[in-house]
C-alpha positions in Angstrom: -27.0 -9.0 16.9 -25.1 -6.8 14.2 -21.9 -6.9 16.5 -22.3 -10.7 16.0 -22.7 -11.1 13.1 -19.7 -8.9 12.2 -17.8 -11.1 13.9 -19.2 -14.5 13.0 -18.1 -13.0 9.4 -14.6 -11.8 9.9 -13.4 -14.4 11.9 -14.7 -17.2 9.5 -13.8 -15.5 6.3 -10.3 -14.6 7.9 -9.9 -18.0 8.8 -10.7 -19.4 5.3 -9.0 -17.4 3.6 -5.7 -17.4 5.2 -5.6 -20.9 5.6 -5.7 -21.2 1.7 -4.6 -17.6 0.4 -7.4 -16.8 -0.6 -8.1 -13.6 1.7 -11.6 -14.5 2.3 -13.6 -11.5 0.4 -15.7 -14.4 -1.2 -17.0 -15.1 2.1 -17.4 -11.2 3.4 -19.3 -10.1 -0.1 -22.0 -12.5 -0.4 -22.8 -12.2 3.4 -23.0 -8.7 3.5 -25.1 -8.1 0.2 -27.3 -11.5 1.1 -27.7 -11.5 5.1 -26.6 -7.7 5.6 -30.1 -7.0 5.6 -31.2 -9.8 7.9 -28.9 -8.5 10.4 -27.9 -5.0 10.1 -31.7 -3.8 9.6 -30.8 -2.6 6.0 -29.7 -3.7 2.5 -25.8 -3.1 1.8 -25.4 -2.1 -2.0 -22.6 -4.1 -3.9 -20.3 -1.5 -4.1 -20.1 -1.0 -0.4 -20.1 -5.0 -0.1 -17.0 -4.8 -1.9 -15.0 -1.4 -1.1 -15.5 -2.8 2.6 -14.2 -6.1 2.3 -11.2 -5.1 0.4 -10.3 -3.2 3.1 -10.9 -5.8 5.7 -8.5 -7.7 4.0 -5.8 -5.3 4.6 -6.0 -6.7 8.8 -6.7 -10.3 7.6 -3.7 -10.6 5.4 -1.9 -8.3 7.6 -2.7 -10.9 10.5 -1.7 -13.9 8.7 1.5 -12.6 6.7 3.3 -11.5 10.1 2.4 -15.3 11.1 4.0 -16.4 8.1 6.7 -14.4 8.2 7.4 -16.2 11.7 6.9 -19.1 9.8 9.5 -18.3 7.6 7.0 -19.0 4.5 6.7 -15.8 2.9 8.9 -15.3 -0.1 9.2 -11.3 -0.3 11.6 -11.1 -3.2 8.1 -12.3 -5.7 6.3 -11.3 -3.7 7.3 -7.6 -4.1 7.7 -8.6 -8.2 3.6 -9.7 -8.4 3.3 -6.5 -6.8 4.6 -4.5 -9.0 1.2 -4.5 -11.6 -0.8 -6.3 -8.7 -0.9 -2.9 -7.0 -2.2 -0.5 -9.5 -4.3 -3.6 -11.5 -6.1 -3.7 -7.8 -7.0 0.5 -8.2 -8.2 -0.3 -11.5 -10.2 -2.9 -10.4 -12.0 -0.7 -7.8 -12.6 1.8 -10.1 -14.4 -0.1 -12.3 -16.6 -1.3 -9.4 -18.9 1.8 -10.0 -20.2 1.4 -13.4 -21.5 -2.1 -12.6 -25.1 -2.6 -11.6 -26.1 -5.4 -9.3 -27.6 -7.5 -11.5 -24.3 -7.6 -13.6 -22.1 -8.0 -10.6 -24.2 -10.9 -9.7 -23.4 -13.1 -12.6 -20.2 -12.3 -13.2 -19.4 -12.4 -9.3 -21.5 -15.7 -9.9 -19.7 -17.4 -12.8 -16.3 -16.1 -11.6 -16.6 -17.8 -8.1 -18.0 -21.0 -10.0 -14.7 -21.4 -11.8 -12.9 -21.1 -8.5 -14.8 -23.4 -6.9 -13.6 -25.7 -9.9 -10.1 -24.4 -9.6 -9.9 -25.3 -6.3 -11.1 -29.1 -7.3 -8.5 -29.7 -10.0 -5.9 -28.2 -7.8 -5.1 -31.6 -6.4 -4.9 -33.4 -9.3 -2.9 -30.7 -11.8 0.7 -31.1 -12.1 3.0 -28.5 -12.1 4.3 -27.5 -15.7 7.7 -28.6 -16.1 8.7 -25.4 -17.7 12.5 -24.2 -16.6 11.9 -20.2 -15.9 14.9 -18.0 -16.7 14.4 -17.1 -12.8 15.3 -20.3 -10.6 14.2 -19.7 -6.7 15.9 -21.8 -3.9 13.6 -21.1 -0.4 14.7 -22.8 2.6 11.7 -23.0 4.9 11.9 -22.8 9.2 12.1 -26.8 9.3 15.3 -25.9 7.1 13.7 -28.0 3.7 14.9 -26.6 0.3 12.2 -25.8 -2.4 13.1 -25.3 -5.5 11.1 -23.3 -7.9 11.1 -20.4 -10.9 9.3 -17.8 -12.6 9.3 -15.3 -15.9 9.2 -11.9 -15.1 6.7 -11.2 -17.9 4.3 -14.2 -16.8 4.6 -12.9 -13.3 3.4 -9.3 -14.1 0.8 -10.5 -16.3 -0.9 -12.6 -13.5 0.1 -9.8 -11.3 -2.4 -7.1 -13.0 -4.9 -9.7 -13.6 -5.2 -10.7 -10.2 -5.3 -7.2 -9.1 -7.9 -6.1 -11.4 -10.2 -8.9 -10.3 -9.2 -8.6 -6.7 -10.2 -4.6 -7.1 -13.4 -5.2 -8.9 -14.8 -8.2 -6.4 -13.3 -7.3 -3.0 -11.8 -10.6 -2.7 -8.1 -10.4 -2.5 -7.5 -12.4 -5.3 -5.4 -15.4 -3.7 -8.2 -17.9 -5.2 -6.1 -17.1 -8.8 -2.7 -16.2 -7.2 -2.4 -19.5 -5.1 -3.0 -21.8 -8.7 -1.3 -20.6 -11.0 2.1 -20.1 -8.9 1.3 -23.9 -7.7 0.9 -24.8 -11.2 2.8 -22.8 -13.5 5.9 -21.5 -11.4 5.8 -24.8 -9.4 5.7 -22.8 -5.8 5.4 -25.3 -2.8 1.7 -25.0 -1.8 2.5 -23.5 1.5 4.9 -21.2 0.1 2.5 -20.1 -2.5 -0.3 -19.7 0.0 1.9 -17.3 2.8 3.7 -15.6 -0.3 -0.2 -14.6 -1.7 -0.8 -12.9 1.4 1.3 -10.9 1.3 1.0 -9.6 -1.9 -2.9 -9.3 -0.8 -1.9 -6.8 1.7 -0.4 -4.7 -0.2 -2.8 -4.5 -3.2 -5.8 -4.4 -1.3 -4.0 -1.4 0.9 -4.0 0.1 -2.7 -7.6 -0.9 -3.9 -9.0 0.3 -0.6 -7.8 4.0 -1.2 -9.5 3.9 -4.5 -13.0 2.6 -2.8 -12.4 5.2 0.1 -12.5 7.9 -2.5 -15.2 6.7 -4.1 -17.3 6.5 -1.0 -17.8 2.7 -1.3 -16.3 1.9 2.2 -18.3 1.7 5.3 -16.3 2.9 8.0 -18.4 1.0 10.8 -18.5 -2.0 8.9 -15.0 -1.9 9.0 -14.9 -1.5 12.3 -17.0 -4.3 12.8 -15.3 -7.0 10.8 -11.4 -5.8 11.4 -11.1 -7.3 15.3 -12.1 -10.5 14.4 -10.7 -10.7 10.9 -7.1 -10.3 12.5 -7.8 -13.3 15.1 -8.7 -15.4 11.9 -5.5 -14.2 9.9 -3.5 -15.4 12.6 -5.6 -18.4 13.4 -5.8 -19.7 9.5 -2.1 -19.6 9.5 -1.7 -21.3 12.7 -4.1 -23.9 11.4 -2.6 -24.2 7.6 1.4 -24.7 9.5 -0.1 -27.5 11.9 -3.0 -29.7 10.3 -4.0 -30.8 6.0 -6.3 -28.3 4.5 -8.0 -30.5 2.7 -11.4 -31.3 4.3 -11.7 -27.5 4.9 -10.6 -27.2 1.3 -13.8 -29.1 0.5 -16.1 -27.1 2.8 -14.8 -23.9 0.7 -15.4 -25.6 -2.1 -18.7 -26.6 -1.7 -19.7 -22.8 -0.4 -18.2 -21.3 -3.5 -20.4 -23.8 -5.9 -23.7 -23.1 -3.8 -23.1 -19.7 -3.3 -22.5 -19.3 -7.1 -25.3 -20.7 -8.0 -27.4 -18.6 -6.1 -25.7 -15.0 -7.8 -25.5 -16.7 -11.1 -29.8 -17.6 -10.7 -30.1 -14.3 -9.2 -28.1 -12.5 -12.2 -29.7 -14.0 -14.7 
């Protein structure tokens, strides 16, 4: 039953998440802090929850960025910029895990997964800001189409360490913020945006998950557990996202982030 359920888990958060950036934490923390006890015989404290789903994330965007890679989708010279503050915003962030009780992490996991869920909805109708960046990015993707896009170095650091922190502190990879705002703001082609996030979520949550190891908030069987079937759902998201429209499993995700939402923010309060 627990090996099951492990993999029932990682393969659908992988899946998820890869196929929209996201990384799929917001799928592996609620189930392992709600139904852990259900199915593992015993409750899973939120830091754990976390600290072990960050580093599940490490094979899911692992998985899915070597696929994109393939794919030709990944763009690894902003990628490597996000990085730069992504990396130690993302230690920070799992630092900070251990002075938060579960009541607090509730709400604020709660609320914060409510405005993605609302993100994620006025995704399709926001525009891209027609700013012109002092960085201008031509990407030529494997059907040979030319993207044009740019970016501010400053901008791009600030969301950088933002996204890391948050990704740190919730254990969810923090594609849900990345895959937006360089939609949005830098004016990244959705697909590019979504393969580039992974790979910046592989690296960070490498980082973050050195911080939780120390910390003893990582469940080495867990881990164990999860990884297999987390790398079959990297690589089958991005099979999925370079093949079929996202959207009515765009709708599914967003739907699961309102209710499950709900149910932290009720339970926080």
């Amino acid at each position: 039953m627990e090996i099951l359920f492990y993999t029932a888990v990682g393969l659908l958060a992988a899946t998820f998440g890869s196929l929209v950036g996201l990384g799929g934490g917001v799928i592996i923390v609620p189930a392992l802090v709600y139904l852990g006890p259900v199915f593992v015989g015993q409750p899973i404290s939120v830091a754990t929850a976390v600290g072990t789903s960050l580093a599940v994330l490490i094979f899911t965007a692992l998985s899915s960025t070597l696929t994109f890679f393939k794919q030709k989708r990944v763009d690894f010279k902003s990628g490597w910029l996000y990085f730069i503050t992504c990396g130690p915003g993302a230690m920070l962030g799992s630092y900070t895990t251990q002075f938060v009780n579960a009541k607090s992490f509730q709400l604020s996991f709660g609320i914060f997964m409510l405005c993605m869920a609302t993100l994620l909805v006025l995704r399709d109708y926001m525009k891209p800001l027609n700013i012109r960046w002092r960085i201008q990015r031509s990407f030529t993707d494997s059907q040979g189409q030319v993207h044009e896009y740019g970016y501010g170095i400053v901008p791009a650091l600030i969301i950088g360490l933002a996204v890391g922190f948050i990704s740190g502190l919730f254990g969810i990879g923090g594609g849900s913020l990345f895959v937006p705002a360089m939609v949005i703001i830098f004016r990244y082609p959705p697909h590019i945006a979504t393969a580039t996030s992974m790979f910046v979520i592989f690296l960070s949550s490498i980082m973050g998950s050195f911080t939780h190891l120390s910390l003893g908030e990582i469940d080495g069987w867990m881990v164990l557990g999860l990884a297999p079937s987390a790398l079959i759902g990297g690589w089958l998201g991005a099979k999925i996202a370079s093949k079929l429209s996202s959207k009515k499993l765009l709708w599914v995700l967003r739907v699961t982030f309102f209710i499950v939402a709900i149910k932290m923010i009720w339970e926080g309060i």
